[in-house]
C-alpha atoms as one frame of an Amber mdcrd trajectory, in Angstrom:
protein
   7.656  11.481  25.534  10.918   9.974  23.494   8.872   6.173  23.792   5.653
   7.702  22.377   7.122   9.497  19.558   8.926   6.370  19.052   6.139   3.952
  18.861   4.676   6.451  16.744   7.654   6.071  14.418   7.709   2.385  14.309
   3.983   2.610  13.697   4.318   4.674  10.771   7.328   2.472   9.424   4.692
  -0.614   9.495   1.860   1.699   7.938   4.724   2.682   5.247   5.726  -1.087
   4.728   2.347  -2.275   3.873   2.137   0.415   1.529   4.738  -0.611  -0.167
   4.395  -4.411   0.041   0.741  -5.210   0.717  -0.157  -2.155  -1.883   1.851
  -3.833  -4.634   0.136  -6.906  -4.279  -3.330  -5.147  -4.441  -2.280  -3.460
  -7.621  -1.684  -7.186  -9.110  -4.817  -7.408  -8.821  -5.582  -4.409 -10.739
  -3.933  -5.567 -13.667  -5.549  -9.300 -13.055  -8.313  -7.791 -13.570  -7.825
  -5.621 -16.991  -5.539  -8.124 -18.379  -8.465  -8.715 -20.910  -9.889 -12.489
 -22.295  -8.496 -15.317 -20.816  -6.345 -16.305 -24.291  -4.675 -13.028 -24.682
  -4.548 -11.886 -20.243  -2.925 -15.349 -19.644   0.456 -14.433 -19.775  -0.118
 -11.056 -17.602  -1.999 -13.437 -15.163   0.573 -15.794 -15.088   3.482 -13.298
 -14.131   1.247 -11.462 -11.636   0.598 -15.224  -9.813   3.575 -15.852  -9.871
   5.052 -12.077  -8.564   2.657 -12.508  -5.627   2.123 -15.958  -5.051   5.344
 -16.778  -2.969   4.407 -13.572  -0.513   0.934 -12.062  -0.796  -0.252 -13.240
   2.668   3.357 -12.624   4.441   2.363  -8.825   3.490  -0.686  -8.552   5.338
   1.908  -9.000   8.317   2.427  -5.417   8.355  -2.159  -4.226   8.934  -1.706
  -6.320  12.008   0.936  -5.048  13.535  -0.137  -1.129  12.748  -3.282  -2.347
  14.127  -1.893  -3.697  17.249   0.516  -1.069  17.479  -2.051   1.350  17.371
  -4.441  -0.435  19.572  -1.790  -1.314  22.117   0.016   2.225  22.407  -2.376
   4.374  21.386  -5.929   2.733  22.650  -7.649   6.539  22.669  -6.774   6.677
  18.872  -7.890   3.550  17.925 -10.831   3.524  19.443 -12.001   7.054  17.831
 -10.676   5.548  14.094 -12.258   2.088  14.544 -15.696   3.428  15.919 -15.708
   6.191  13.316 -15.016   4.446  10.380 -16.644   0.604  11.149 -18.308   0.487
   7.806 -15.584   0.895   5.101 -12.994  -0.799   7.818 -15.434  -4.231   7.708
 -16.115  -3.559   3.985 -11.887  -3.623   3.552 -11.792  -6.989   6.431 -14.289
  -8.426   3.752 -12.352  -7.576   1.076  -8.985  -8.803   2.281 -10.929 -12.034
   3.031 -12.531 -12.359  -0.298  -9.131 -11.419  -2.244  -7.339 -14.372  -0.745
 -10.147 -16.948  -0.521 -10.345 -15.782  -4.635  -6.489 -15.907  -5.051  -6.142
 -19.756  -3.348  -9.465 -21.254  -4.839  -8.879 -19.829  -8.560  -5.756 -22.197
  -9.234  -7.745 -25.561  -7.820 -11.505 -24.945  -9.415 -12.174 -27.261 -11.680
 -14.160 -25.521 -14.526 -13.570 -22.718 -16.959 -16.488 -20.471 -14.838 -15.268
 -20.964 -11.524 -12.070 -19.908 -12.371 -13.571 -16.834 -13.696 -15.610 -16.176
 -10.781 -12.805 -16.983  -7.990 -10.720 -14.612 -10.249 -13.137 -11.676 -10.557
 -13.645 -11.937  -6.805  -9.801 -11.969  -6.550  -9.547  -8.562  -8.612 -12.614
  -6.839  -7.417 -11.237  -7.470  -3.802  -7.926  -5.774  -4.898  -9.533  -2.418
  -6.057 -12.281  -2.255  -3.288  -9.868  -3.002  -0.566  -7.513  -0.012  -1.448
 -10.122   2.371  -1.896 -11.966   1.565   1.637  -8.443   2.030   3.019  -7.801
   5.187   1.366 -11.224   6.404   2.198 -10.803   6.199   5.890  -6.892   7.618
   5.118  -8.954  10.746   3.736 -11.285  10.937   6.674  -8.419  10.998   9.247
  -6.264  13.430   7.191  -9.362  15.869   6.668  -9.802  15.542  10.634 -13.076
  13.986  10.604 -12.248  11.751  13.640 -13.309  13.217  16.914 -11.499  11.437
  20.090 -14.150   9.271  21.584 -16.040   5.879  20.685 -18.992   6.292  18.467
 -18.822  10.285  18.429 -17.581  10.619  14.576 -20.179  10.466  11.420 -20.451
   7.283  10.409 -21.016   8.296   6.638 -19.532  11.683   6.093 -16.518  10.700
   7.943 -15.189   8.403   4.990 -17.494  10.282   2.373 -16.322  13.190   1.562
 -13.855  15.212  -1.023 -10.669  14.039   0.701 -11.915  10.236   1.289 -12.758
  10.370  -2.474  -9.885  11.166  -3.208  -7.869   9.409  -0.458  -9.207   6.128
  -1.990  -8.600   7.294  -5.735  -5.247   7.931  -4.674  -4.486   4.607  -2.904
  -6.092   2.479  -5.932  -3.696   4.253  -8.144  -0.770   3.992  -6.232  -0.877
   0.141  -6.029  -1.677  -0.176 -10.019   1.537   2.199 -10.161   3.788   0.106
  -7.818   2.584  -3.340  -9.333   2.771  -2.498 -12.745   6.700  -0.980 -12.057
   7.868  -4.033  -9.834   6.206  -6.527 -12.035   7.919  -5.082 -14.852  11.531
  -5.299 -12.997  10.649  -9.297 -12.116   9.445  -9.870 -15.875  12.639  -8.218
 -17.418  14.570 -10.689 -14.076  12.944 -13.943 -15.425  14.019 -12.893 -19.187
  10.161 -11.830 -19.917  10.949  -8.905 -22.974   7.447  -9.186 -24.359   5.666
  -8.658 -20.577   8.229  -6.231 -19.422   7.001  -4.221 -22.014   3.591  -4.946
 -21.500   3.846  -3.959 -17.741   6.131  -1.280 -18.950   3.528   0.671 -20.535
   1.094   0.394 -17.749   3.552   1.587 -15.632   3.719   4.575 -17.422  -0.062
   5.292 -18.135  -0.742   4.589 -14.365   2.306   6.527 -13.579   0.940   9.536
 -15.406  -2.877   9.393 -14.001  -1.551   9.313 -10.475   0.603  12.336 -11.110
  -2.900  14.406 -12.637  -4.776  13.343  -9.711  -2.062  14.272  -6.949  -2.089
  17.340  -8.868  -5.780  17.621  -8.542  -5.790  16.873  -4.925  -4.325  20.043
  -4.270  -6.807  21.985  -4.350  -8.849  19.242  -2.939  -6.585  19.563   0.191
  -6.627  23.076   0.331 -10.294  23.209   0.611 -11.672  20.169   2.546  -8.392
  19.559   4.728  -6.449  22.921   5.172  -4.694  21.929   7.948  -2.380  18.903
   6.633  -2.738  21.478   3.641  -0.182  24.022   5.933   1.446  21.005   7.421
   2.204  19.908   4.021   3.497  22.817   2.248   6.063  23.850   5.606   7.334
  21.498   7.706   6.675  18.456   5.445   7.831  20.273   2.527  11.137  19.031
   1.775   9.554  15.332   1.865   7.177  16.646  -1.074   9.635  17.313  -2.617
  11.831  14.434  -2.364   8.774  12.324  -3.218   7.924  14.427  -6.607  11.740
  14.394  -7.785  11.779  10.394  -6.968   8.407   9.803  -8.491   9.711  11.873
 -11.694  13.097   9.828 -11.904  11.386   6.929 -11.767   8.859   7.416 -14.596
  11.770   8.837 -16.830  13.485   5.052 -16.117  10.294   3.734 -17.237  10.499
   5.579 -20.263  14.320   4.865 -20.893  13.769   1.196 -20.457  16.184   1.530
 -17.469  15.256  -0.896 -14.965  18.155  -0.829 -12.602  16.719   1.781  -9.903
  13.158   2.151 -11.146  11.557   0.367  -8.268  14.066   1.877  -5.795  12.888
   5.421  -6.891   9.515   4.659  -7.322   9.122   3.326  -3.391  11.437   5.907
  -2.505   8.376   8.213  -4.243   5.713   6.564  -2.185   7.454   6.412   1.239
   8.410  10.229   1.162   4.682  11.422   1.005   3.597   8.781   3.477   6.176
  10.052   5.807   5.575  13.597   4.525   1.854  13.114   5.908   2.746  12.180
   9.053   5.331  14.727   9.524   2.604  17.402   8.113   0.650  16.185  11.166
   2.748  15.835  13.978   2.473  15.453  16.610  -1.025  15.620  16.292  -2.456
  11.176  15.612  -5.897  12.812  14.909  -5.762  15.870  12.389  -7.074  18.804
  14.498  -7.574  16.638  17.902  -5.589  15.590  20.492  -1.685  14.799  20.433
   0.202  11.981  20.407   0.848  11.526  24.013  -2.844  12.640  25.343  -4.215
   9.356  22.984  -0.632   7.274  24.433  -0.861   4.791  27.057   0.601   4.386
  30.257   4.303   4.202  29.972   4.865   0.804  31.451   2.822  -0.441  28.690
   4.940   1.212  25.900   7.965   0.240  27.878   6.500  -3.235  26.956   5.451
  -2.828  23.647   8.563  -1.175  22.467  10.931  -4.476  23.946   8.379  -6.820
  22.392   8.652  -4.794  19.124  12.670  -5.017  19.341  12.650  -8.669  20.289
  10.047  -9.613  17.713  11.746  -7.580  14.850  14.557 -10.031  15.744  12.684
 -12.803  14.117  10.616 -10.833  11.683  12.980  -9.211   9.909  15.796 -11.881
   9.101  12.492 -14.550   8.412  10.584 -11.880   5.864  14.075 -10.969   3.999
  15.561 -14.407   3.980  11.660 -15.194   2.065  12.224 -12.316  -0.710  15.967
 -13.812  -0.999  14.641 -17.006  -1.377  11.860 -15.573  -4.134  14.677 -13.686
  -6.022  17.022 -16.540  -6.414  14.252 -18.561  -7.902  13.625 -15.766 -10.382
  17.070 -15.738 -11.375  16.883 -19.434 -11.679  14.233 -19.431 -14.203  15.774
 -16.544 -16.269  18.713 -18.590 -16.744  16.679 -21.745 -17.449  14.488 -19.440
 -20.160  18.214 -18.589 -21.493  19.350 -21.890 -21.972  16.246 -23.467 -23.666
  16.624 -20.372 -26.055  19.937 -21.630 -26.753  19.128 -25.091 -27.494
């Protein structure tokens, strides 16, 4: 019982980091794509490539090992999810395909209108992805997955009020988490013009999520009552912390405080991520079976867990000494910007 629960914690610490990482980068996208013309979005474009460009694909990292986590130590639960929701799951493996194949091939086509295509199909893939990923989010939080391959709707299960919404959500959140770290790395590189830029769209992205988790209340309370109850008791305090942290960081925002706005602002998104799955547990499937009924055999999560721990060995240290590496460039080209205003 102490290896499921945690596996099901290091699962939900991988779901949680490509929120926060992989999410950002699909909220670049976002903004790629409302920048405006290609005169007066090149600057916003330019900052976004190069936020991204240096980790984009090390992100993705993090959907393959929550789906071989899953798959390996929970193989009932994964089964049920993947058979259940096979359309928008292959509509979001398209999408992630599409994004990067638009991402790599925008900066070497040769003409005007191929860039614009490759980056359309770069920004499209970055809203569509999300809300596919949301969608099925919804469908498991509304408990629309029944345990079993191919026994779940394959339509209502991912649309419906709470998969609506799930994917609304998830579209927003990235915007919101792009537009606040990209306007930490513009102020970084000595940027005042796109800081502000980003600043503001922060803040107006900031402000729609906030209406629309508002919103989903009720949405919750009607189409998925059960993580409704699990939200507002046991999960409670983690609403909580993730409203105070999402208000601190907007009011940063607003200040023109950067220190601690992206701090707050993931500290925002990880408490209602973790506030889910605590409003859940120790259910995998909301209203089905538990986490050890879907578990496998314990020699095999003996196994997973010790490749997890050795792995994480070599993970970790490689994926942080990357962002190090992507930070102290940053700060090199702030102080270069600083010394050709000097001269």
């Amino acid at each position: 019982m102490i290896t499921v629960d945690i596996m099901a914690g290091v699962l939900w610490l991988a779901v949680t980091a490509y929120a926060l990482l992989g999410g950002a980068d699909f909220g670049g996208g976002f903004w790629d794509l409302t920048a405006g013309d290609p005169d007066k979005g090149a600057p916003i474009r330019a900052r976004i490539e190069h936020s991204i460009g240096p980790v984009w694909e090390a992100n993705h990292v993090w959907l393959i090992f929550v789906l071989v986590v899953l798959w390996t130590a929970f193989p009932a639960g994964f089964a049920s999810v993947a058979s259940t929701f096979y359309i928008p799951l292959t509509f979001a493996a398209f999408g992630i395909i599409l994004r990067g194949s638009g991402f790599a091939f925008r900066k070497l086509a040769g003409t005007v209108s191929s860039q614009r295509f490759f980056g359309a199909t770069f920004a499209l893939s970055s809203i569509l992805t999300p809300f596919f990923l949301g969608a099925v989010a919804g469908g498991i939080a509304s408990g629309r997955v029944p345990v079993g391959i191919e026994r779940g709707a394959i339509f209502t299960s991912w649309i419906n009020p709470t998969s609506i919404l799930g994917g609304i959500l998830a579209v927003a959140t990235c915007a919101w988490l792009a537009a606040t770290y990209l306007t930490v790395d513009s102020m970084r590189s000595g940027e005042q013009d796109l800081a502000e830029a980003f600043r503001k769209r922060a803040l107006y992205s900031g402000v729609f999520l906030g209406v629309m988790t508002i919103l989903g209340i009720g949405v919750l309370d009607y189409d998925a009552h059960i993580l409704f109850e699990g939200l507002i008791t046991k999960a409670l305090p983690l609403v909580i912390i993730s409203i105070l942290a999402g208000l601190i960081s907007m009011a940063l925002l607003w200040k023109r405080s950067y220190k601690l706005v992206r701090q707050f602002g993931a500290l925002a998104i990880v408490a209602i991520i973790w506030g889910w799955g605590v409003g859940q547990f120790p259910k995998i499937l909301v209203g089905g079976p538990t986490l050890a009924q879907v578990a496998a055999p314990p020699v095999v999560l003996h196994a997973m867990l010790w490749s997890v721990v050795i792995g994480g060995l070599f993970l970790i240290p490689s994926l942080g000494y990357l962002f190090f590496l992507f930070n102290s460039l940053s700060r090199e080209s702030k102080d270069s910007n600083r010394q050709s205003l000097s001269h």
